[in-house]
C-alpha positions in Angstrom: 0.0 0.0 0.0 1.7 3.5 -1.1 0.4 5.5 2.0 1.4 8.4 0.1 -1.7 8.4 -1.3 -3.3 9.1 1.4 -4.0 12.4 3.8 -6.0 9.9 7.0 -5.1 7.3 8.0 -5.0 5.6 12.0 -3.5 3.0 13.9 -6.3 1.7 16.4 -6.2 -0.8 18.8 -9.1 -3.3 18.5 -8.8 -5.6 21.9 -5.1 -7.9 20.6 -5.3 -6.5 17.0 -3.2 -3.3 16.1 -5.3 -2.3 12.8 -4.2 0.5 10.6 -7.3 1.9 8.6 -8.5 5.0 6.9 -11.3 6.9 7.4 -11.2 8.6 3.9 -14.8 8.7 1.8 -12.9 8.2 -0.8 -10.7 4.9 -1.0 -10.9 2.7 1.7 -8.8 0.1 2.9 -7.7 -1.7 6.3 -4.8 -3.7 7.6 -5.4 -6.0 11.1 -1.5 -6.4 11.8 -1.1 -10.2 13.0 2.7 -11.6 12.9 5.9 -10.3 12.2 6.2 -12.6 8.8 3.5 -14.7 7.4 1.1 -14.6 4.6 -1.4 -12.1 3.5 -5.1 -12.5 3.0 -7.2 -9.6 1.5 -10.3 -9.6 1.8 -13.1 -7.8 -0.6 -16.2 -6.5 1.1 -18.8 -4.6 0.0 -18.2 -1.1 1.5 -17.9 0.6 5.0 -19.9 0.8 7.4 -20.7 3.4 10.0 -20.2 7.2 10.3 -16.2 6.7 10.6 -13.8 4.4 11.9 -13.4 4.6 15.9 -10.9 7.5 16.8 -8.1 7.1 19.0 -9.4 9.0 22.1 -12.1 6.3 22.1 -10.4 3.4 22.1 -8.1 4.5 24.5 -11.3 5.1 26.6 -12.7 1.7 26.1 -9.0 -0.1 26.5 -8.7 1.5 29.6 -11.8 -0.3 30.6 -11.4 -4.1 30.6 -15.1 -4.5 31.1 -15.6 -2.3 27.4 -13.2 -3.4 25.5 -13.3 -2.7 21.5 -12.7 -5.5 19.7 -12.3 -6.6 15.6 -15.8 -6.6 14.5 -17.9 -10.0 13.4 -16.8 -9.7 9.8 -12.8 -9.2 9.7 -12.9 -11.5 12.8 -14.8 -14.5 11.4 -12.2 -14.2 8.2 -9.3 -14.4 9.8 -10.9 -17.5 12.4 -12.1 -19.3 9.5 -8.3 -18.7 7.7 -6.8 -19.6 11.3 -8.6 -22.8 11.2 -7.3 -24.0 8.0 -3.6 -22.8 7.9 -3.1 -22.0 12.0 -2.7 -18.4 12.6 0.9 -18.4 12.8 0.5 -18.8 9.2 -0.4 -14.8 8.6 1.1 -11.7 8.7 -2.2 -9.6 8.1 -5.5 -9.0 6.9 -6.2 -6.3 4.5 -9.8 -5.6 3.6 -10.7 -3.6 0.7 -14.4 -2.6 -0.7 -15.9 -2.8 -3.7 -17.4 0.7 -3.2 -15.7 3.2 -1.1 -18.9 4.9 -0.4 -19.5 5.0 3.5 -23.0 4.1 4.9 -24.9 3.0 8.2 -26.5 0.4 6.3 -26.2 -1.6 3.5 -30.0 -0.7 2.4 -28.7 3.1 1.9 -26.1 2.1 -0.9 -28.7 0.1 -2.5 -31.0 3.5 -2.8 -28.0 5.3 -3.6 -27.0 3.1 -6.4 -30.4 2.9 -8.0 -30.7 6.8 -7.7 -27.4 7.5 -9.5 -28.4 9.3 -12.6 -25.3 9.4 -14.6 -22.0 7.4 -14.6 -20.3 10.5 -12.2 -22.4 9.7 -9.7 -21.2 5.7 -9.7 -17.7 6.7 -9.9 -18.2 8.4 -7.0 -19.7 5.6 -5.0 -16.9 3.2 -6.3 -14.3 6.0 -5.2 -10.8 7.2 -6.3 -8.5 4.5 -7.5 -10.5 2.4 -5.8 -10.3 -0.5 -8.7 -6.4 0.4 -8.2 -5.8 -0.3 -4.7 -7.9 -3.5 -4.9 -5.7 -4.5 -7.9 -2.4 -4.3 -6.1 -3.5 -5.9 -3.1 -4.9 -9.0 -4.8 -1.7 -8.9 -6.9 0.4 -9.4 -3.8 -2.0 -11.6 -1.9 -1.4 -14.9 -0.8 -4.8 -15.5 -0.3 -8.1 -13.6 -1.5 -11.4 -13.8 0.3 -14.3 -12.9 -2.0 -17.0 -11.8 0.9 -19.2 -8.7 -0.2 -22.7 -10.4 0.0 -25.5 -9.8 -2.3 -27.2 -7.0 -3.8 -24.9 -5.4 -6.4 -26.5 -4.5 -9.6 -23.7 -5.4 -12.1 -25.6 -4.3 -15.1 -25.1 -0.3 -14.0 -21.5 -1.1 -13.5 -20.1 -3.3 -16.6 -16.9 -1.7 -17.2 -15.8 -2.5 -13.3 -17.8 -5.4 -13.4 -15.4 -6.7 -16.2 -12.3 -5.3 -14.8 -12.8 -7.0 -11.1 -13.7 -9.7 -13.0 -10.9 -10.1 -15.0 -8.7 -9.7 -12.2 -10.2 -12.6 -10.3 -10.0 -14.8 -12.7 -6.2 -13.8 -13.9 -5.7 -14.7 -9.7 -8.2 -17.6 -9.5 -5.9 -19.8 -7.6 -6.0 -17.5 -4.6 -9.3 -16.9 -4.4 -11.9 -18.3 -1.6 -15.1 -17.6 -0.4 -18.1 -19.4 1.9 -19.9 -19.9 -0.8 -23.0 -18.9 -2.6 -26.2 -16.6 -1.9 -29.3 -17.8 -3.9 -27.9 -15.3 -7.1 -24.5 -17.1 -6.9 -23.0 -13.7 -4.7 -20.7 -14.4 -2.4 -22.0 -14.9 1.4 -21.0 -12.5 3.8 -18.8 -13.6 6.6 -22.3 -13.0 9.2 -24.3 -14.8 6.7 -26.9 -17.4 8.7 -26.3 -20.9 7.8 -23.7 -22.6 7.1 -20.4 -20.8 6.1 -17.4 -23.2 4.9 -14.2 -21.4 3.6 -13.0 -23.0 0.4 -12.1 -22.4 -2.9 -14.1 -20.7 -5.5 -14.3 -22.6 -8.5 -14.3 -21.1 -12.1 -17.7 -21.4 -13.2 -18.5 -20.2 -9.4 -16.4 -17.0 -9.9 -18.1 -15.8 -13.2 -21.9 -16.5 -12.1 -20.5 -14.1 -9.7 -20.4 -11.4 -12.3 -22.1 -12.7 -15.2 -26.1 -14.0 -13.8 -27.4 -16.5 -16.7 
């Protein structure tokens, strides 16, 4: 990551993780710091949630309180549990997670109405974000391991040219990628989807019904 590139960025303490993340509207991206050496999983998710990440004065606060203390949320945790399980966590150095869409939201329902209220391709760009496609290419690049994890919902049709491009790049990395499987449209389940959840290895076919709905 060429942090060069960016004006905000934090390290935050999130209970034994030390996670470096930025709270940019922009171009998103964040690294839960594991081991000294390893390998690297980066994990693709939909967007970010939540006014903005947690500052520094209030983690100190909640640190300082063992009863309250902030922890890695649901989805970054159950990635790198279900990675831990199959490889040991020894194994990593970190978790990076990058988003499809760098567009910030409380809920997932408000990028949906955003998205289907865009009126012209501006307005998409600016959801997706600055050099967003770019940061999400170099990190799969260097990857040891991708997680495909962004759930269900995105309207491919209103975004071709990065539907192709993301594509593409999946596919040119395909023996990386993972994922815990399949929504009803072939998406891939988010990490706090109910049922069952088994990290494996996407399979071709799996990867372009992914993009591509027949």
């Amino acid at each position: 990551m060429d942090y060069k590139l960016f004006q905000e960025h934090r390290e935050t303490k999130y209970g034994i993780h030390l996670v470096e993340e930025t709270s940019l509207d922009t171009l998103v991206y964040s690294i839960v710091h594991l081991n000294d050496t390893g390998k690297v999983i980066v994990a693709i998710a939909m967007n970010p949630r939540g006014n903005k990440p947690i500052s520094e004065e209030e983690n100190r606060i909640n640190n300082a309180n063992s009863q309250n203390v902030t922890k890695l949320e649901p989805t970054r945790r159950t990635a790198l549990y279900r990675f831990s399980d199959l490889f040991g966590y020894k194994s990593f150095k970190e978790l990076i997670q990058v988003d499809i869409f760098s567009k910030r939201t409380i809920q997932s329902k408000q990028l949906d109405y955003e998205i289907r209220n865009a009126v012209d391709r501006t307005e998409l760009d600016r959801l997706i974000g600055f050099n967003n496609y770019e940061t999400i290419k170099a990190e799969v690049e260097k990857a040891d391991y991708v997680l495909l994890d962004w759930g269900a919902g995105i309207p491919w049709e209103k975004f071709s040219d990065y539907r192709d491009e993301l594509y593409q790049l999946f596919e040119n990395n395909f023996e990386k990628c993972f994922w815990f499987g399949a929504t009803s449209d072939g998406s891939p389940k988010h990490p706090n989807f109910h049922g069952e959840k088994r990290l494996k290895k996407i399979e071709k076919s799996e990867l372009k019904r992914i993009f591509y709905k027949e």
